[in-house]
ROVODREN-150536 format. One record per residue: x negated, y negated, z of N, C-alpha, C in turn; residue in three letters. Coordinates in Angstrom, 3 decimals. Example, Ala and Ser with C-alpha at 12.3 -4.5 7.8 and 13.67 -1.06 7.14 Angstrom:
2
KEDO        n.u        n.v        n.w       ca.u       ca.v       ca.w        c.u        c.v        c.w     r
KEDO    -13.190      5.690      7.800    -12.300      4.500      7.800    -13.200      3.300      7.800   ala
KEDO    -12.850      2.250      7.080    -13.670      1.060      7.140    -12.900     -0.030      7.870   ser
//
This chain:
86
KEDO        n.u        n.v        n.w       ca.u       ca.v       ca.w        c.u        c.v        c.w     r
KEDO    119.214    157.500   -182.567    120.351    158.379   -182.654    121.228    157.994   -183.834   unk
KEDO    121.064    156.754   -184.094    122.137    156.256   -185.450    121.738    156.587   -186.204   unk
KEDO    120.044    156.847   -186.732    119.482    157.162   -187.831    119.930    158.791   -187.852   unk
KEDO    119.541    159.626   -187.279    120.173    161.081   -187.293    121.800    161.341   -187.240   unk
KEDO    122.613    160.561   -186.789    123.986    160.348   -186.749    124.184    160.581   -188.398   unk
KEDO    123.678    159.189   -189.142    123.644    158.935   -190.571    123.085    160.258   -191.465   unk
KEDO    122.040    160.648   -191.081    122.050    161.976   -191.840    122.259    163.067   -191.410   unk
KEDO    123.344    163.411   -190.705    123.883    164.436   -190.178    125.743    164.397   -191.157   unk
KEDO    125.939    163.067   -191.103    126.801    162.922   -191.621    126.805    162.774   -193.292   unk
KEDO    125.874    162.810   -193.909    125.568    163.055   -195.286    125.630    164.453   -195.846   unk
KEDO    124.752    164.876   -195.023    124.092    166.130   -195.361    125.271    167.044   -194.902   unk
KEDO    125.823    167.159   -193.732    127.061    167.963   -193.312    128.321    167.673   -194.412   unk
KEDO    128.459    166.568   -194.967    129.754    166.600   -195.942    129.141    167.479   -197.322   unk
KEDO    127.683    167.265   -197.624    127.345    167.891   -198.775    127.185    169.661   -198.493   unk
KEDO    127.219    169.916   -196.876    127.047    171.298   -196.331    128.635    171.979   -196.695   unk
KEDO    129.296    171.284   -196.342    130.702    171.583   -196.186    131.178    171.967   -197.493   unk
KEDO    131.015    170.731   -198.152    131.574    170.796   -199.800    131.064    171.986   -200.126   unk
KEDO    129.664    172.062   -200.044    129.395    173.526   -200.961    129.481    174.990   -200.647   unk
KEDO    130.047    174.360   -199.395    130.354    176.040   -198.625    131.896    176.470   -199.011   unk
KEDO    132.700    175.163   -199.442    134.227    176.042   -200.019    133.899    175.922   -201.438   unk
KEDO    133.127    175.528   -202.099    132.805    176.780   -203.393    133.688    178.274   -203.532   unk
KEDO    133.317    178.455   -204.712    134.143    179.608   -204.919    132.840    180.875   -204.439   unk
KEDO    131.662    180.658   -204.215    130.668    181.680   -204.360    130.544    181.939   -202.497   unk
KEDO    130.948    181.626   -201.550    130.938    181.631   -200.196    129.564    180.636   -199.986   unk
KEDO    130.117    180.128   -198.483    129.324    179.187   -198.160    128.437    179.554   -197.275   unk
KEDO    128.134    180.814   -196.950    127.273    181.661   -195.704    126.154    180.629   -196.138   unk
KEDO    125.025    180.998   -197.441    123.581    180.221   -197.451    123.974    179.237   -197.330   unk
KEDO    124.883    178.075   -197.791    124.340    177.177   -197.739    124.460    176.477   -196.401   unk
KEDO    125.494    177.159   -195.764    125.513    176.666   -193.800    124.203    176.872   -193.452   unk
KEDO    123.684    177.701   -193.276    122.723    178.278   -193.158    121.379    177.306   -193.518   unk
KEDO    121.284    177.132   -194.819    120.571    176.193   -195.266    120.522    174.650   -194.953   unk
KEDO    121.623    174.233   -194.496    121.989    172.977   -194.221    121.914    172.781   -192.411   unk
KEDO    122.270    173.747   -191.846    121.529    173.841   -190.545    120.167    173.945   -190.089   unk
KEDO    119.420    174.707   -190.944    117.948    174.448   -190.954    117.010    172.957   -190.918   unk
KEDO    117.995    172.896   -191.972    117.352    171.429   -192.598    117.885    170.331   -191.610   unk
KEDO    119.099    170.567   -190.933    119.484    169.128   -189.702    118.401    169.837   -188.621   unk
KEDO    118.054    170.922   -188.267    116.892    171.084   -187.005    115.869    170.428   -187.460   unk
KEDO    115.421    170.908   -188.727    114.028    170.251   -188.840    114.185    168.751   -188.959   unk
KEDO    114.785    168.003   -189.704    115.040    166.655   -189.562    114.904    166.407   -187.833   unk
KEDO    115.992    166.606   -187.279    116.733    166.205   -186.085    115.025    166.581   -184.807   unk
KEDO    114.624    167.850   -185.005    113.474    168.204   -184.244    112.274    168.613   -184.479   unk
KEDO    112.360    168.948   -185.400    111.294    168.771   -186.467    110.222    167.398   -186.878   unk
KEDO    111.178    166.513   -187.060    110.557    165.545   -187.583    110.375    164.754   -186.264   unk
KEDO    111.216    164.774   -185.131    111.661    164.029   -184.168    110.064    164.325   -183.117   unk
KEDO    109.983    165.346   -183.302    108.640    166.238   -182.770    107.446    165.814   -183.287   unk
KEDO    107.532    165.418   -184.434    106.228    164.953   -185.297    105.822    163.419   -185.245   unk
KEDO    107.113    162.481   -184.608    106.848    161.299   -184.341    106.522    161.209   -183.163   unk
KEDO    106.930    162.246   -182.063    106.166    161.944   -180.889    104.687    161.665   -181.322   unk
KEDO    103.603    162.468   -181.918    102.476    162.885   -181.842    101.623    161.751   -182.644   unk
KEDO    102.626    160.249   -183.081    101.580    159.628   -183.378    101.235    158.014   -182.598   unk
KEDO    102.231    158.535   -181.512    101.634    157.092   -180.461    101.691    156.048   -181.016   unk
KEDO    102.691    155.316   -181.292    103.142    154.558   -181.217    104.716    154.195   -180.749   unk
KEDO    104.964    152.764   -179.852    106.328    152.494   -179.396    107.693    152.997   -180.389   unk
KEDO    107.152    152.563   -181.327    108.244    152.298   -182.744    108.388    154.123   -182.830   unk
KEDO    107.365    154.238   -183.173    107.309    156.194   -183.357    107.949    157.231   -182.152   unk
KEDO    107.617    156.493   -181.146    108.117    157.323   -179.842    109.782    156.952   -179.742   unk
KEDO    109.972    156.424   -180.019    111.180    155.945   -179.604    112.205    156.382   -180.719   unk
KEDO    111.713    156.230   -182.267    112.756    157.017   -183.151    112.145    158.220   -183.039   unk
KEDO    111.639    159.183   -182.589    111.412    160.512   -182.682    112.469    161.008   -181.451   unk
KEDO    112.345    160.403   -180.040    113.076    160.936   -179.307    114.746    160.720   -179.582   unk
KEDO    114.449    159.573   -180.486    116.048    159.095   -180.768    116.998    160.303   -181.770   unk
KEDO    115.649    160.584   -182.567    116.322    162.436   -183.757    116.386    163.420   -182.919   unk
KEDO    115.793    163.433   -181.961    116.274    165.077   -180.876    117.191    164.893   -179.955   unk
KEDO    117.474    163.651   -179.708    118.518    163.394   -178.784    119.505    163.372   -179.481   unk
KEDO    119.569    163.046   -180.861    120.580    163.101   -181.406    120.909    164.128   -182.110   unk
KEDO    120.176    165.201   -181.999    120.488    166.330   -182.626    121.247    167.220   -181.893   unk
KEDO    120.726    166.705   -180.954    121.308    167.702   -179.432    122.664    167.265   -179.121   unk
KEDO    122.819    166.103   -178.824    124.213    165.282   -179.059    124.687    166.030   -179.781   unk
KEDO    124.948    166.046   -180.781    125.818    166.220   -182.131    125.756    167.775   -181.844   unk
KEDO    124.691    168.268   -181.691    125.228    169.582   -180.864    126.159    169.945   -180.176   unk
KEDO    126.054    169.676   -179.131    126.919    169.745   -177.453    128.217    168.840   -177.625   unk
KEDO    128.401    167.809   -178.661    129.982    167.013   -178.572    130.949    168.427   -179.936   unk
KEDO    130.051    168.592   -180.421    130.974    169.158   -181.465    130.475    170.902   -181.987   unk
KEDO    130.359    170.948   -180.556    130.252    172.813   -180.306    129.513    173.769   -181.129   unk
KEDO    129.015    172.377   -182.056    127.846    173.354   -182.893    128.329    172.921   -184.174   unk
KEDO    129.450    172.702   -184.213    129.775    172.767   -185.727    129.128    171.586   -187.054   unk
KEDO    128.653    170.241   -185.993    128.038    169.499   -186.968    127.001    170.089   -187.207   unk
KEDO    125.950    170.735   -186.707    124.683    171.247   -186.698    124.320    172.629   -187.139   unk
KEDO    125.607    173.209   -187.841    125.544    174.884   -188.076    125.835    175.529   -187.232   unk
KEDO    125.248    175.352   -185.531    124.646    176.129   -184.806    126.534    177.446   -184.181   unk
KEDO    127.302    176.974   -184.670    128.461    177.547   -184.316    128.594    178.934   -184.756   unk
KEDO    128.609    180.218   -184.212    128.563    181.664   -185.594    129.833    181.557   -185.991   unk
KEDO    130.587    180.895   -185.535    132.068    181.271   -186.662    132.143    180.169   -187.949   unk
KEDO    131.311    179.881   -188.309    130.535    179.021   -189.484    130.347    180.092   -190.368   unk
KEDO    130.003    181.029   -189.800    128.814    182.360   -190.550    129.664    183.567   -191.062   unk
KEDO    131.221    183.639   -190.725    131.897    184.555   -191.032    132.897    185.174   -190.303   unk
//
């Protein structure tokens, strides 16, 4: 969960910044929410499937923490919020 914590918190300040641009930030929320699912469950999904302790354990640790960061902060770290969108 710390490892997805850490790039949730990278990637969301670089989401943010470029969304108060002067050009609107609709794509790049958009874009930057994609990219924390696939990280966060995406990738989290892909470490289940190679059996190992080390692998099982940070894979469930990126979906749990995606979901987290979901559900504490109503969507908004993760995109998933529509008043993000306009």
């Amino acid at each position: 969960m710390a490892l997805y914590s850490l790039v949730n918190v990278v990637l969301g300040l670089l989401m943010f910044f470029a969304a108060m641009g002067r050009n609107g930030g609709t794509p790049w929320m958009a874009v930057g929410a994609v990219a924390l699912a696939l990280v966060g469950l995406g990738a989290g999904a892909g470490l289940l499937f190679v059996r190992r302790p080390w692998a099982t354990g940070l894979g469930l640790g990126l979906m749990i923490g995606w979901a987290l960061w979901s559900m504490v902060s109503a969507g908004y770290c993760t995109g998933l919020n529509p008043s993000l969108y306009g």
